[in-house]
VOPAGU-2260 file (C-alpha; in pm, 1 decimal, decimal comma):
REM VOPAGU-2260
SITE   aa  ch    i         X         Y         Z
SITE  UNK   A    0    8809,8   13187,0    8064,7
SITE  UNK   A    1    9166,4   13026,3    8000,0
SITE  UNK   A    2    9288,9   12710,9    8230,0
SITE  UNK   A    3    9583,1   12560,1    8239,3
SITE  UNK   A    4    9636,2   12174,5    8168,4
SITE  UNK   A    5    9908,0   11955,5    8252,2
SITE  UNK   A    6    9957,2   11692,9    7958,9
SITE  UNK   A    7   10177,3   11437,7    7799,1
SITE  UNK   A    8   10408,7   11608,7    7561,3
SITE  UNK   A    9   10601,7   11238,1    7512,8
SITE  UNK   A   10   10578,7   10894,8    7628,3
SITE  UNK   A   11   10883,2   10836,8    7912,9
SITE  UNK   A   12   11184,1   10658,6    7825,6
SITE  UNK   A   13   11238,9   10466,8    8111,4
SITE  UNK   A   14   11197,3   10649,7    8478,3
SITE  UNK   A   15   10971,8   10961,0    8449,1
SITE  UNK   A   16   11100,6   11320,7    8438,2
SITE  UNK   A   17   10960,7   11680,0    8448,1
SITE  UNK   A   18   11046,8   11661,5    8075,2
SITE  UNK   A   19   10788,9   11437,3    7984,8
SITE  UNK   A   20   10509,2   11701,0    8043,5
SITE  UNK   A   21   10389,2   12020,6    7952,6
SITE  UNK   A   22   10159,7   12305,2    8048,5
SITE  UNK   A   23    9942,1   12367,6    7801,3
SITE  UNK   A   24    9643,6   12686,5    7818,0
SITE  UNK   A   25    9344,9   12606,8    7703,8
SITE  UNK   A   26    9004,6   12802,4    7673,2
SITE  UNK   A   27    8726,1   12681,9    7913,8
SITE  UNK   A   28    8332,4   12699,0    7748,3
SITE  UNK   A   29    8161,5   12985,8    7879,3
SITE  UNK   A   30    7836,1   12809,8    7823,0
SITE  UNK   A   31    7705,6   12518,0    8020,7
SITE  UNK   A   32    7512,9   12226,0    7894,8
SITE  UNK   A   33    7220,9   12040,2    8117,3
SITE  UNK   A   34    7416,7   11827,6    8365,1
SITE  UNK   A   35    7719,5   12077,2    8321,7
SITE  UNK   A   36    7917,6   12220,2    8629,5
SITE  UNK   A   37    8271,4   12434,0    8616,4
SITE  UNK   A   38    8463,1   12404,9    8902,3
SITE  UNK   A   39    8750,3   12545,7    9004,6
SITE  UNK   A   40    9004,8   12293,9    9129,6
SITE  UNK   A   41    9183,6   12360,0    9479,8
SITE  UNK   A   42    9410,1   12049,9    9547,0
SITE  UNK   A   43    9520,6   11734,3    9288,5
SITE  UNK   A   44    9597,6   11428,7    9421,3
SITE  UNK   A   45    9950,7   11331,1    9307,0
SITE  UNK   A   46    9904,0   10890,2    9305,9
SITE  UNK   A   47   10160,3   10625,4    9230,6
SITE  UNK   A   48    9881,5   10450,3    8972,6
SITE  UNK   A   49    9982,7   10762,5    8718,7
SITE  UNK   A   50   10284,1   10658,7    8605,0
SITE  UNK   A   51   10086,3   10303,5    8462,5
SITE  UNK   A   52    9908,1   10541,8    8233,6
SITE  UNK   A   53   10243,9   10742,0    8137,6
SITE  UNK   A   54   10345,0   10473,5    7862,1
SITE  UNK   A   55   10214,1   10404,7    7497,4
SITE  UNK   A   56   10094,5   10072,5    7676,7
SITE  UNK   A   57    9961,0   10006,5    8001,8
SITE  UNK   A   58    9827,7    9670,5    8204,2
SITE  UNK   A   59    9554,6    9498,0    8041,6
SITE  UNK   A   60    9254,5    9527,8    8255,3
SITE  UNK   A   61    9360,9    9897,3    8366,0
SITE  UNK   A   62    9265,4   10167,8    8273,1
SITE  UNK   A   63    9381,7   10302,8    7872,9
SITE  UNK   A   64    9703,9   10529,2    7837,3
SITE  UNK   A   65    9729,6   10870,0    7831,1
SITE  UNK   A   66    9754,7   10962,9    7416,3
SITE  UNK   A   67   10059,3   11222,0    7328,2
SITE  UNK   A   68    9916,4   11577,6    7414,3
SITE  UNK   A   69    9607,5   11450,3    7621,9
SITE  UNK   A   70    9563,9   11627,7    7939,0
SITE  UNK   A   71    9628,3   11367,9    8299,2
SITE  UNK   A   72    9319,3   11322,6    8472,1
SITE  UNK   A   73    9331,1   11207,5    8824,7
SITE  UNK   A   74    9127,8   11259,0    9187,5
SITE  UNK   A   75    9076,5   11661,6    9247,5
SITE  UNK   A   76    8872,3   11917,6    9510,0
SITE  UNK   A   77    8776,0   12229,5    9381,6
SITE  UNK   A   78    8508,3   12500,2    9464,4
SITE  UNK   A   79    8164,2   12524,9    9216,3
SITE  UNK   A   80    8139,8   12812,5    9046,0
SITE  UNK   A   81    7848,9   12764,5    8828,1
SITE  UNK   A   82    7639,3   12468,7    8790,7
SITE  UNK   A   83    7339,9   12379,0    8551,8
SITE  UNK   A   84    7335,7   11982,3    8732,1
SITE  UNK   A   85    7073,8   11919,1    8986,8
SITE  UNK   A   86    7203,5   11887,3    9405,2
SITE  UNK   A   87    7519,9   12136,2    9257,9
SITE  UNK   A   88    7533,3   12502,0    9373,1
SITE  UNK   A   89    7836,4   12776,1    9377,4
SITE  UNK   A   90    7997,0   12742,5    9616,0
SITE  UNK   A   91    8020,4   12390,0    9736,2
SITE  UNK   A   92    8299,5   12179,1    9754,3
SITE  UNK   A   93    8333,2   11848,6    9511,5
SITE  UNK   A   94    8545,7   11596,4    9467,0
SITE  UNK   A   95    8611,1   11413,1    9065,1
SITE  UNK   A   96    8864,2   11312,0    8862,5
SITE  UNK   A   97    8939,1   11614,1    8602,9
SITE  UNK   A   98    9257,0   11674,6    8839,3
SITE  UNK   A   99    9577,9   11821,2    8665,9
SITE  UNK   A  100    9417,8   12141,6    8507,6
SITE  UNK   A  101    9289,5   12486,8    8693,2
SITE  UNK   A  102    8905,0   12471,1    8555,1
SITE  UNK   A  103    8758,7   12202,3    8458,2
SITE  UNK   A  104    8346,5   12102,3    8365,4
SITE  UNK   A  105    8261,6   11842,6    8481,3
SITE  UNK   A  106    7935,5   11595,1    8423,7
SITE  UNK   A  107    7706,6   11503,5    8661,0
SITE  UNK   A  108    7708,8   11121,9    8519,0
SITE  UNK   A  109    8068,0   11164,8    8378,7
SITE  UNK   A  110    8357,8   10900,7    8409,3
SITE  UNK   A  111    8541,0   10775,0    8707,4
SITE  UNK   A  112    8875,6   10612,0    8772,4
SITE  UNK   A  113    8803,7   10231,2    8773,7
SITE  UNK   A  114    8489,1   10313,7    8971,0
SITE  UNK   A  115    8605,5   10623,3    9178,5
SITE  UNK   A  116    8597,2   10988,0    9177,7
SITE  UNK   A  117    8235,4   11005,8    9063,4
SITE  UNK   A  118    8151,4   11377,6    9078,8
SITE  UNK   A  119    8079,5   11424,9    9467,1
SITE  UNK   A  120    7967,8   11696,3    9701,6
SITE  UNK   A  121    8164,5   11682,6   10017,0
SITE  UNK   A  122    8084,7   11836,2   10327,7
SITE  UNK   A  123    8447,3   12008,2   10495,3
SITE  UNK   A  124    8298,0   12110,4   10808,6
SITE  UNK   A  125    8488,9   11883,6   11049,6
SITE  UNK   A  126    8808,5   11871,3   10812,2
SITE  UNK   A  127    9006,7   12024,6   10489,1
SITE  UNK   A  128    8921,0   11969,1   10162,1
SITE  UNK   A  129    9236,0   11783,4   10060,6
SITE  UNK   A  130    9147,8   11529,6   10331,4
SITE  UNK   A  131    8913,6   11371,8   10101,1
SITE  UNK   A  132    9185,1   11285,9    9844,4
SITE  UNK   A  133    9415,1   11143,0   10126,8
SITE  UNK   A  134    9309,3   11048,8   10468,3
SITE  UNK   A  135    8903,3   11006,0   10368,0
SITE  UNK   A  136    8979,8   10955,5    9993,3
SITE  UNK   A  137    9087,9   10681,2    9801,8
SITE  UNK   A  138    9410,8   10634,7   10003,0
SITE  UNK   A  139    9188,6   10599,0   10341,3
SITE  UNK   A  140    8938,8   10338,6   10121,3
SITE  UNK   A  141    9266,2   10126,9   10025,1
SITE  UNK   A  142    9392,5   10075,5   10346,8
SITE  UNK   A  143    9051,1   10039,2   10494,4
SITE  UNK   A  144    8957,2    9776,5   10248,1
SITE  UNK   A  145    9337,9    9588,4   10254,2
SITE  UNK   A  146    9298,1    9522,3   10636,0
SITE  UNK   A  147    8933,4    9454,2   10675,1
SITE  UNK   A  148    8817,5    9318,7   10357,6
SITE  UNK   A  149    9083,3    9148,0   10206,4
SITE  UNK   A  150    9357,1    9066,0   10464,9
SITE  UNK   A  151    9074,0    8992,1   10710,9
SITE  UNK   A  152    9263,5    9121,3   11005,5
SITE  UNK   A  153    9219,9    8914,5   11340,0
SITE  UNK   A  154    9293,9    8979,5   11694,6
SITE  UNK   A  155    9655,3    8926,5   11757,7
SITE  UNK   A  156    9740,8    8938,7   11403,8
SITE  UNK   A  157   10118,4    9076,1   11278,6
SITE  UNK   A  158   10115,8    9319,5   11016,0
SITE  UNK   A  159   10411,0    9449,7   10778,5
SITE  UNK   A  160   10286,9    9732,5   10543,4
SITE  UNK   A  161   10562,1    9763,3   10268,8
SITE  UNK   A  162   10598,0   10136,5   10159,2
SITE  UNK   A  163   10464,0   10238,8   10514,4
SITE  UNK   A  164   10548,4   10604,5   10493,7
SITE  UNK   A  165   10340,4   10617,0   10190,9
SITE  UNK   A  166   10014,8   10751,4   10160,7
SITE  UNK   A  167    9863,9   10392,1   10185,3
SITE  UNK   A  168   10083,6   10265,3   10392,2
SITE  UNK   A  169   10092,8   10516,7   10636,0
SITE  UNK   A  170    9718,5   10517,1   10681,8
SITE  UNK   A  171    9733,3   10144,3   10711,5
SITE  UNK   A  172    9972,6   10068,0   10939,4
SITE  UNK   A  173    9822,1   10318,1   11163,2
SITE  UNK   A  174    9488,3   10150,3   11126,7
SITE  UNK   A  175    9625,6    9820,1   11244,7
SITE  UNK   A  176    9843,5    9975,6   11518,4
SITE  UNK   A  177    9522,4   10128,9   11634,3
SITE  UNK   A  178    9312,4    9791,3   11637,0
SITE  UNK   A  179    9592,8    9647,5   11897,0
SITE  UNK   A  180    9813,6    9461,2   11643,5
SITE  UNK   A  181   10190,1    9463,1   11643,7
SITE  UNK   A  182   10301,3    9615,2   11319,9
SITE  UNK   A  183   10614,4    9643,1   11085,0
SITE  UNK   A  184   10682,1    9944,8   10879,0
SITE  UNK   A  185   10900,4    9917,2   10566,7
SITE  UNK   A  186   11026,8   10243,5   10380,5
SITE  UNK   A  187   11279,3   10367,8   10170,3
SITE  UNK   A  188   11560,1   10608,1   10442,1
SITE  UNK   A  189   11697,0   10649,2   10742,1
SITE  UNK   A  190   11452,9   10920,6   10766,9
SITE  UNK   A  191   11146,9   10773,8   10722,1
SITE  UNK   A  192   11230,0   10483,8   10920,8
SITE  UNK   A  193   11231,7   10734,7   11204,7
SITE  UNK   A  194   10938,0   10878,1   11111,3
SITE  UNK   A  195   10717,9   10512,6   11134,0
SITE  UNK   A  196   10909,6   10460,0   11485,9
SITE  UNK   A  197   10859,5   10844,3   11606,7
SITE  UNK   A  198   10561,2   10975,8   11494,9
SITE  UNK   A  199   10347,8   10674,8   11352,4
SITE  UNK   A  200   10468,9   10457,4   11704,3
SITE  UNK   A  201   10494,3   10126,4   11466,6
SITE  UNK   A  202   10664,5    9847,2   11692,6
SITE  UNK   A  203   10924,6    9785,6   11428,9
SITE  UNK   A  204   11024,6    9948,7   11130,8
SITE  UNK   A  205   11345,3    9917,8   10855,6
SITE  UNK   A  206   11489,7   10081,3   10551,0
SITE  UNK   A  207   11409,4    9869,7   10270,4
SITE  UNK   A  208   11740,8    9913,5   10088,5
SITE  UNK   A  209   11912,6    9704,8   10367,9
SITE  UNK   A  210   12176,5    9440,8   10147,6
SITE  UNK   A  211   11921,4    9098,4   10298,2
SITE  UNK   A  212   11562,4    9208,1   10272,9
SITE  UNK   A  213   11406,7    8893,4   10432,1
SITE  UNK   A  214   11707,8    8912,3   10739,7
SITE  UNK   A  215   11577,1    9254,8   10807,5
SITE  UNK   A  216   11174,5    9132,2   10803,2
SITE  UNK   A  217   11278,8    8854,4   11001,7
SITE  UNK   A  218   11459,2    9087,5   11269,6
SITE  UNK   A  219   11162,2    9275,9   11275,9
SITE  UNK   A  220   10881,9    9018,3   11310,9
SITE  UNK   A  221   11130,3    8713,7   11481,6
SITE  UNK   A  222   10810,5    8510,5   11492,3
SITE  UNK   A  223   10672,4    8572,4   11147,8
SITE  UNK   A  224   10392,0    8777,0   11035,0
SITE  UNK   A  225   10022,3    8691,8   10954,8
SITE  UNK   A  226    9926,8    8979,0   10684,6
SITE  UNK   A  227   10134,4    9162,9   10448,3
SITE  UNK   A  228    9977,2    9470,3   10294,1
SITE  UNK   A  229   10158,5    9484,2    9974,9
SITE  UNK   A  230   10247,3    9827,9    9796,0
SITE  UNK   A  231   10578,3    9742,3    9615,7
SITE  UNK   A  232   10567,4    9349,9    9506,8
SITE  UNK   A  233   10852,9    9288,1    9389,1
SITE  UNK   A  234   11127,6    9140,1    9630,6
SITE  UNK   A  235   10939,6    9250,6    9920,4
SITE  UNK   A  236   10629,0    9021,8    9812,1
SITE  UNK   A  237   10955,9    8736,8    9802,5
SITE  UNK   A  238   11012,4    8811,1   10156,4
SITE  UNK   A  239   10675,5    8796,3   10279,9
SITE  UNK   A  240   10601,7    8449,4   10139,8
SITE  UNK   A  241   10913,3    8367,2   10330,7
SITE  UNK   A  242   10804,1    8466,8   10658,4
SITE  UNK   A  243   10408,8    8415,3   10684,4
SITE  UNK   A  244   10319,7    8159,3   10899,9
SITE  UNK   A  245   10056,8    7916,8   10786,6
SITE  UNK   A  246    9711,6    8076,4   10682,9
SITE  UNK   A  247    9852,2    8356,2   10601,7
SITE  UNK   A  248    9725,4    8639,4   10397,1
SITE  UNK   A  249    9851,2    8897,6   10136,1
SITE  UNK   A  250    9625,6    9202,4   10037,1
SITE  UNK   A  251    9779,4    9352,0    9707,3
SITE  UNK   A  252    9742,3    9687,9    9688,3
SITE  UNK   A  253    9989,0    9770,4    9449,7
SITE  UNK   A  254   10343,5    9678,3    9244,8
SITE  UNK   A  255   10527,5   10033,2    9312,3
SITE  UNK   A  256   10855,7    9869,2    9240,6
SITE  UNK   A  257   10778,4    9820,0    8891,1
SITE  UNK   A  258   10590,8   10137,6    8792,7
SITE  UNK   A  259   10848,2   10315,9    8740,3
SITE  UNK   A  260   11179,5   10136,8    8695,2
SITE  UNK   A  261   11406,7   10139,2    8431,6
SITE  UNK   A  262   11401,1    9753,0    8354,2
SITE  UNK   A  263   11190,6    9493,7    8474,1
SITE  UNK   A  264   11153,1    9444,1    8853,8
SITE  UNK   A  265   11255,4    9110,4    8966,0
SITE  UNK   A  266   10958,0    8864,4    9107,3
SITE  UNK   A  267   11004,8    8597,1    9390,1
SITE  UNK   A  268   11140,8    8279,3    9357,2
SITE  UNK   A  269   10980,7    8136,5    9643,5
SITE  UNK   A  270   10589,9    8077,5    9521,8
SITE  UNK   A  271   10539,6    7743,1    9660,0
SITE  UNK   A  272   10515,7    7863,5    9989,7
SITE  UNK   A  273   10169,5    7978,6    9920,3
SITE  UNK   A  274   10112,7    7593,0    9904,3
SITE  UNK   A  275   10299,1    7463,0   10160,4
SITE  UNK   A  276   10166,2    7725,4   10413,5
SITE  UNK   A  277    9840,6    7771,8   10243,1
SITE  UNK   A  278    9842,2    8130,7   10217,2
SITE  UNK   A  279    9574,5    8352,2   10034,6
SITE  UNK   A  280    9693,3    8619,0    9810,0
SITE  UNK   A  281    9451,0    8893,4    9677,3
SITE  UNK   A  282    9478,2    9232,7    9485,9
SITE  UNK   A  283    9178,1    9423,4    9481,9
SITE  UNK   A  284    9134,4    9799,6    9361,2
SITE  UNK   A  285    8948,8   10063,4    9636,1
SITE  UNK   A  286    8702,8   10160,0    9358,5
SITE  UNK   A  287    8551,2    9863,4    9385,1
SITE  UNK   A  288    8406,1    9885,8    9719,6
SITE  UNK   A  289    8304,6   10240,9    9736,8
SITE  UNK   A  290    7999,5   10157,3    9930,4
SITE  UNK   A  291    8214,9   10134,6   10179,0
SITE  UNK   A  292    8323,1   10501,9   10201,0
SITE  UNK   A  293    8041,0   10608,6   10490,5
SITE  UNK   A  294    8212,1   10302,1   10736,4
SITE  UNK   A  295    8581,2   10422,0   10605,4
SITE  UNK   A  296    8496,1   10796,6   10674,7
SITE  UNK   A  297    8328,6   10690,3   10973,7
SITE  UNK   A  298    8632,7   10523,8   11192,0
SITE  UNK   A  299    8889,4   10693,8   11016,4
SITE  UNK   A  300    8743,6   11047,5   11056,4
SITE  UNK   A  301    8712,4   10997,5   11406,1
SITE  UNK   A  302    9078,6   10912,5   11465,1
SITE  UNK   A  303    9166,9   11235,8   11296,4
SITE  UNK   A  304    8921,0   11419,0   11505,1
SITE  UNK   A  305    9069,8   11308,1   11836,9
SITE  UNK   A  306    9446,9   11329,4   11686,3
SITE  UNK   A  307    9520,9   10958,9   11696,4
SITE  UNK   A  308    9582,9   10918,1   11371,9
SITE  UNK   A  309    9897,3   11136,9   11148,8
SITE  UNK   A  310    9786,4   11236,4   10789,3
SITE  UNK   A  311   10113,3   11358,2   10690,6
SITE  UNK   A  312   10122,9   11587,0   10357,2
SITE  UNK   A  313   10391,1   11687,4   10094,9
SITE  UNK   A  314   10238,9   11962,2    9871,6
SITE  UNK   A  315   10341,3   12138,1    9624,5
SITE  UNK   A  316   10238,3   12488,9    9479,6
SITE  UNK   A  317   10113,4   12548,6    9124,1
SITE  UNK   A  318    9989,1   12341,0    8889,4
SITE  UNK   A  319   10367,4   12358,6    8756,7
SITE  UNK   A  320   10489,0   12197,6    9001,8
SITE  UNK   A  321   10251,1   11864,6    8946,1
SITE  UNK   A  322   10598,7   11728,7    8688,9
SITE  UNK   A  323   10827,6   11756,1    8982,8
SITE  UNK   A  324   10538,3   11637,1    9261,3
SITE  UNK   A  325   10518,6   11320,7    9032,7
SITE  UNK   A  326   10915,3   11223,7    9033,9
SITE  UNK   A  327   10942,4   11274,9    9383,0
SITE  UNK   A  328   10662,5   11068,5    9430,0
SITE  UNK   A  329   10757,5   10774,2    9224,7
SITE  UNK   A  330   11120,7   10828,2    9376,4
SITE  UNK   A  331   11032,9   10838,4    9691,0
SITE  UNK   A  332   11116,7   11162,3    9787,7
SITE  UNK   A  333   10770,4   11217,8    9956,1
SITE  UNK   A  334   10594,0   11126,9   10301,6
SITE  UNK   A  335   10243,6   11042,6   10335,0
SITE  UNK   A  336    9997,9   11169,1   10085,8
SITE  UNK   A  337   10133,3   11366,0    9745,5
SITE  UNK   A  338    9957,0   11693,6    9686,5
SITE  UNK   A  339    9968,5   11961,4    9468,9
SITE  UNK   A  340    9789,3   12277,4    9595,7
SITE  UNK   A  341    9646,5   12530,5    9310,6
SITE  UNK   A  342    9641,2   12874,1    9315,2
């Protein structure tokens, strides 16, 4: 059986392009070992963390590079075909992390991303397959985890999600909106900004490009903010020191603004406010608390259920178009959660 693989035909030089990969066929083993199961893949989750991995060195404590010629590996869904693990039959539906190729075979005890994407059956009775990679996937965990577990939301607190037309971001300012809090939306257009106002209903919302970053936040949330669920760092994580009021709280989900740039994104100046004010900053990562999945799945599945919550898509078809899906990711080009859809 041949697959085909997206991998790393050279480290990027600077910002990432469709040049920087290749599609590569490969032949998949007809035979399976005990434990063994070859799936089929259906939908790849296209994730900002990829581009950390894209370089001949990455963060210490993440996870290792990607070598010259290795194929990507990131969250997937696909469809059993055969299986020689127990609890596995043709048929079902799993989720893992051998994303970026057609076929993969997977093990039953294989690796996971920093503690996710452990080879799981999922049941897609109530809602799609790809649902688990966004809405009740890892995206759905982060948010769920930012607000809750790390920024310890409270009754009456106010919210700005950076990067809130994101697939995070969306999810979590949504969350919050839902639990009663006024919440600011940050994003990257015109368009987008509608989008948070229009179809997310967030009570405030700006394009993050605006000349006076911390004027706009401040126009937005006149009497400060309590939590700031950080995707970009960066200048926005400036801002938000600026405007928490005492006790505050940052939950760190990510540094988007300096995955991909072409020189060093600038940090804040302003760090001794986490003194003065006494503010508690925290990153965490969602694969760290995946026992938390059946409460996630639990509230969040029900919002989707009765339509309150929007779990926007941009997909793309064919595994050739996973290059492009990952610059318009990083660029912002996309809303919601990145997909690409395999024939």
């Amino acid at each position: 059986m041949q697959s085909r693989e997206l991998t790393l035909a050279h480290h990027p030089q600077g910002r990432v392009r469709p040049s920087d990969f290749r599609l590569d066929v490969v032949t998949v083993p007809e035979e399976l070992g005990p434990g063994d199961i070859l799936v089929r893949n259906s939908w790849s989750s296209i994730d900002p963390s990829v581009r950390m991995r894209l370089g001949p060195t990455g963060p210490a404590g993440y996870l290792p590079p990607f070598r010259i010629g290795e194929t990507l590996t990131g969250l997937a869904v696909g469809e059993v075909l055969r299986s020689r693990a127990p609890g596995f039959a043709p048929g079902d539906t799993v989720l893992h992390i051998n994303g970026f190729r057609e076929f993969a075979v997977l093990r039953q005890d294989g690796d996971t991303l920093a503690g996710a994407g452990g080879v799981t059956r999922l049941d897609i009775g109530e809602h799609p397959p790809q649902a688990y990679l966004g809405a009740l996937g890892s995206a759905g965990l982060t948010a769920y985890v930012g607000l809750h577990c790390i920024g310890e939301l409270a009754g009456g607190d106010v919210v700005w999600i950076s990067s809130a037309a994101g697939a995070v971001g969306s999810l979590a300012a949504q969350i919050a909106k839902l639990r009663g809090h006024y919440v600011v939306g940050s994003t990257g257009s015109t368009e987008k900004v509608r989008f948070l106002l229009e179809e997310l209903n967030l009570d405030a919302a700006f394009d993050y490009h605006t000349p006076d970053l911390t004027r706009a936040l401040d126009s937005a949330a006149p009497d400060g903010i309590d939590l700031y669920f950080d995707n970009v760092g960066g200048t926005h994580l400036g801002a938000a020191l600026h405007r928490l009021r005492p006790g505050g709280r940052v939950a760190m989900a990510g540094a988007v603004a300096s995955y991909d740039a072409e020189t060093a994104a600038a940090g804040p100046d302003n760090l001794f406010q986490i003194v003065s004010k006494s503010l508690t900053v925290k990153g965490f990562r969602a694969g760290a608390y995946d026992h938390l999945l059946g409460d996630m799945r639990a509230e969040v599945g029900a919002y989707l259920r009765d339509g309150r919550l929007v779990a926007e898509e941009t997909v793309f078809d064919g595994l050739e178009s996973a290059p492009d899906a990952i610059v318009a990711m990083l660029r912002g080009r996309t809303v919601g959660k990145t997909l690409c859809r395999l024939r």
